[in-house]
C-alpha positions in Angstrom: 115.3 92.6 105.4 116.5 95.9 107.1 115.0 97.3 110.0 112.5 99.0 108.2 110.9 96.3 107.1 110.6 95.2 110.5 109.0 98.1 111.3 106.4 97.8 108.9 106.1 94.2 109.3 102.3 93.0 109.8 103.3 90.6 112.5 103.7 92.2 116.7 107.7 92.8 118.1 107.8 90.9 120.8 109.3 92.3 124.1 113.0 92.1 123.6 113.3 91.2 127.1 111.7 87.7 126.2 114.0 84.7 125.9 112.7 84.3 122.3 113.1 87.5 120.8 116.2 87.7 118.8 115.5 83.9 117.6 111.9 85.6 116.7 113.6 88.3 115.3 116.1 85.6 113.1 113.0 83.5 112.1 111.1 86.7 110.8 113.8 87.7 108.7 114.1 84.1 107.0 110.7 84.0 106.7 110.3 87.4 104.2 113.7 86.1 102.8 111.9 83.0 102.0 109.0 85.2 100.5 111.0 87.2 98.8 112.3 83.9 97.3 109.5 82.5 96.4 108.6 85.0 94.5 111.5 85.3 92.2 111.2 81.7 91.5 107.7 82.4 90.6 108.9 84.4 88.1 111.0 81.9 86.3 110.0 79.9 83.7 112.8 78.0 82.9 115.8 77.1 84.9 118.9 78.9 83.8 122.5 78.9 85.0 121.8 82.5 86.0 118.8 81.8 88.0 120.0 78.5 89.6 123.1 80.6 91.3 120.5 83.5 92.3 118.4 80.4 93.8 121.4 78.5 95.6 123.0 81.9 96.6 120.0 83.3 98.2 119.2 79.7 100.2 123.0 80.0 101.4 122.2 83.1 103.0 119.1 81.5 104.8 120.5 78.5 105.7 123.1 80.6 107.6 120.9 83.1 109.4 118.7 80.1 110.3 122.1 78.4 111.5 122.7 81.5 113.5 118.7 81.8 115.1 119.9 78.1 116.1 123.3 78.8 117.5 121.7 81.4 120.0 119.9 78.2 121.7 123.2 76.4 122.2 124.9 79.4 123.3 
């Protein structure tokens, strides 16, 4: 998701002043990712090398963008 999509997202920016927003702003993104995801597996009617690697490679990326929207608690 680039920041035009956020920009034409149907959901309100929060005030980036907000202790929430860029963990908002993280969760968002996942959340079209997941979408997005969802889908491409729709899509699929059998499982296939090909699209298993698409699948993993794409959860990858969420699992570390949602491992970052965690990290900014912590920090």
């Amino acid at each position: 998701m680039n920041n035009n999509d956020l920009l034409n997202a149907d959901y309100p920016i929060p005030d980036p002043a907000w202790d929430y927003a860029q963990i908002w702003h993280h969760s968002q993104r996942v959340n079209a990712e997941l979408q997005v995801l969802f889908q491409y597996m729709a899509t699929i009617e059998n499982a296939t090398p090909e699209a298993d690697a698409e699948i993993k490679a794409k959860l990858d990326s969420i699992g570390q963008q949602l491992n970052t929207a965690r990290r900014l608690i912590d920090s």
